[in-house]
N, C-alpha and C positions, 0 to 999 in steps of 0.2 A: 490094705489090700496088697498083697504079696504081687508082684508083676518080674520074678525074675522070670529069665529067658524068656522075655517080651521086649518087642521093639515099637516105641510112640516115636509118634511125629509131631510136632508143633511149631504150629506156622505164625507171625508177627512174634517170636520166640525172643529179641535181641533183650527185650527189656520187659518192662509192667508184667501184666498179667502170662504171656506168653512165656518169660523167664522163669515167674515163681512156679508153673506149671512143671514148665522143663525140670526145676529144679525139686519138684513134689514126685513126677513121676520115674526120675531118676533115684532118691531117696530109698521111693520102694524096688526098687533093683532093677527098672527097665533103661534100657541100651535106648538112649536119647537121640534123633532128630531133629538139630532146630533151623528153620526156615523165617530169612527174614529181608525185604529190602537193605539193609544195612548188615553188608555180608558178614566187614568187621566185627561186629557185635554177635551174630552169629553162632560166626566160629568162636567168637569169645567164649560165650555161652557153653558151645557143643565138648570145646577142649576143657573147660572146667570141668563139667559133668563126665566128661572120657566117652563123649559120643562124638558128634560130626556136629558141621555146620555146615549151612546152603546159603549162599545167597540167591536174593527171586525173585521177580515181581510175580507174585501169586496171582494177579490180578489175568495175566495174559494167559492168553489160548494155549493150552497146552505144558503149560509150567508146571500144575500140579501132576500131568501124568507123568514126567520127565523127573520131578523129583522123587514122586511114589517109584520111579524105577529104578532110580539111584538107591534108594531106602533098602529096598528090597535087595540089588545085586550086592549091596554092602554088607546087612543083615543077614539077610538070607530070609526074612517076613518080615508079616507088618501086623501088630493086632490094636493097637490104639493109637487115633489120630486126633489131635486137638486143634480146629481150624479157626483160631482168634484170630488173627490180621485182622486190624480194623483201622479206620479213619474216621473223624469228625468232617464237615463241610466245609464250614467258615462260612455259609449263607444260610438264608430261610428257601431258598426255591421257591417262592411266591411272586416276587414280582419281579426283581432285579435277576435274572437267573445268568448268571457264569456255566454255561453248557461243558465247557471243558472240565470243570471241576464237578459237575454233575457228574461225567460220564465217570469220572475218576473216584467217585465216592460208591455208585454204584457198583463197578469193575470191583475195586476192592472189599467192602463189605456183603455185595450180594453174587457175584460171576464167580469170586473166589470160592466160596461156600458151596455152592452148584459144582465149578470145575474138582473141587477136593473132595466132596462125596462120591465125585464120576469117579475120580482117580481113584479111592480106596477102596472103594466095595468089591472090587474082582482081588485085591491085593489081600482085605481080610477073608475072601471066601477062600483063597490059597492057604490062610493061616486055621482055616476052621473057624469062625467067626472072629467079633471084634466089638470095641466102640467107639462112633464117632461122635464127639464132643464139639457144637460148633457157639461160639461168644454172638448172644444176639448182645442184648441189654434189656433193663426196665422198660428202655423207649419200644421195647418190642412188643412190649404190655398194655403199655398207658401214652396217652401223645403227651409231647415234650414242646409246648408256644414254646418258640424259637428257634427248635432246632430239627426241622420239617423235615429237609432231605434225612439225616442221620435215622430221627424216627421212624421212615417209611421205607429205608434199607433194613431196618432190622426186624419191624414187621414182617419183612420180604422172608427172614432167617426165620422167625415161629412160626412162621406157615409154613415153609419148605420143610422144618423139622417134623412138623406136628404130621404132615402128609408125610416123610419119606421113612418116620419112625416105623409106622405097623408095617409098611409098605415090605420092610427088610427084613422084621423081626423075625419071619419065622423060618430064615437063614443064620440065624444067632446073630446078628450083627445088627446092633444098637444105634440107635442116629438121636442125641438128646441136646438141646440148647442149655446154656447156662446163661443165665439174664440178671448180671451185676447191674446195681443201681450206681454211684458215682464213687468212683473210685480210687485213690490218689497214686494215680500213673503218667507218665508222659505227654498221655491224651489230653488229659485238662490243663496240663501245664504253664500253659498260654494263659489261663482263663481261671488260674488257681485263686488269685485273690476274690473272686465271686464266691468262694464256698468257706470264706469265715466264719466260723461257727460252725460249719456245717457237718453231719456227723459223714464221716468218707470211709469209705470200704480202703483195706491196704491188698496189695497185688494176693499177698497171701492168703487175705481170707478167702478172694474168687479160686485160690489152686485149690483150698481145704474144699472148694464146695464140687469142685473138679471131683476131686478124689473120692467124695459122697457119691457123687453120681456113678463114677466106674464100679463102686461096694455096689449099691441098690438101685439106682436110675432104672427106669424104664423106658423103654422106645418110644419115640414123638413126646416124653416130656418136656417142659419147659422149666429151670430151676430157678428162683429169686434166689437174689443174695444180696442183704440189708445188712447195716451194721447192728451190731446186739441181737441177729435173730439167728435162727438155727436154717440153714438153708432148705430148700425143699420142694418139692413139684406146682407148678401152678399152677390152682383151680378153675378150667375155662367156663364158666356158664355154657348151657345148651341154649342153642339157638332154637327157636321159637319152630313150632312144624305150621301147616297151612291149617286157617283154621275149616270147620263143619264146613261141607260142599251143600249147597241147598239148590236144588230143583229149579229150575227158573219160573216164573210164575204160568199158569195157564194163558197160552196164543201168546208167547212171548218171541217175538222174530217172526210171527204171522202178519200180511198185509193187513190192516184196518179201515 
């Protein structure tokens, strides 16, 4: 997909998935954005590619408007924004609950997501549409024993997508998840000797599934991406309607 004189943004950008992105959507000619808690890594990132770098906590009130402004007075638009940031927990949220790390896992995986859709959608309607790309995961699909809070942030991200996709579409401006299964980034880094054997997605294959999506994605899809498969839209089942309405019986609710 051809994206010269296009300008992406990509937030949790300094490393993993957020890097290869930076580095996929730069490739195809677009003028890079990378946004990241670790400014240094950043601007690493941004000055490699010959775009910019931000530092941020994406998490807070107001940070993604303030950098979609920066974007834009730098640029001069905005038409695709990849909003990965993300965090693990370190608990389950079920009985021992660390509140401060709760609110912290939320902030950055689900407020982020809400605050960078708020921010972009007036900034892509100035560019004439857009697409925004936000990182749930598997865990947004399937629950994950053990890893409750993480699972039910990114639930938070399929639903918010799957609602905000139609919701824009017919403003040309796309809103699609990409829902990597386990992936060998930073994230699990801690936790890497658990997945011996295990088959692991590399940062690259979630930017190639990136890149699928910006070619053909459609609004409010949800994308898997498995190792050995071909990425591609998730199938949600329909939920079930009410069933036959039947008449209540003859003197039903009458005095007896």
């Amino acid at each position: 997909m051809d994206l010269s004189n296009k300008v992406a943004l990509v937030t949790g950008g300094a490393s993993g998935i957020g890097a290869a992105t930076a580095r996929m959507l730069a490739g195809k000619g677009a003028r890079v954005a990378v946004v990241d808690l670790d400014e240094a890594g950043a601007k690493s990132v941004g000055d490699e590619l010959g775009g910019t770098g931000f530092g941020g906590d994406v998490s807070a009130v107001g940070a993604m408007a303030a950098i979609v402004e920066d974007v834009e007075q730098q640029y001069g638009r905005l038409d695709v924004v990849h909003l990965n940031a993300g965090i693990v927990a370190g608990q389950s949220g079920i009985e021992d609950l660390d509140v401060e790390g709760y609110r912290k896992i939320v902030g950055v995986n689900v407020d982020h997501v809400v605050f960078g859709v708020n921010a972009a959608v007036p900034a892509l309607r100035r560019a004439g549409g857009g697409t925004i790309v936000a990182t749930a995961s598997l865990a947004g699909l399937l629950p994950i024993p053990g890893n409750t809070l993480y699972t039910m942030t990114k639930h938070a991200v399929v639903g918010y997508v799957r609602s905000a996709g139609p919701a824009l579409a017919g403003e040309g401006i796309r809103v699609v998840a990409v829902c990597p299964g386990f992936a060998d980034t930073p994230l699990i880094a801690a936790a890497k000797d658990r997945f011996a054997g295990f088959p692991l997605l590399s940062a690259d294959d979630v930017a190639n599934a990136v890149d699928a999506i910006l070619e053909r994605g459609e609004p409010g899809e949800c994308w898997y991406v498995q190792p050995g498969r071909e990425p591609g839209p998730y199938g949600f089942r329909g939920v079930p309607g009410p069933g036959n309405h039947q008449a209540p019986p003859t003197g039903a609710g009458e005095d007896v």
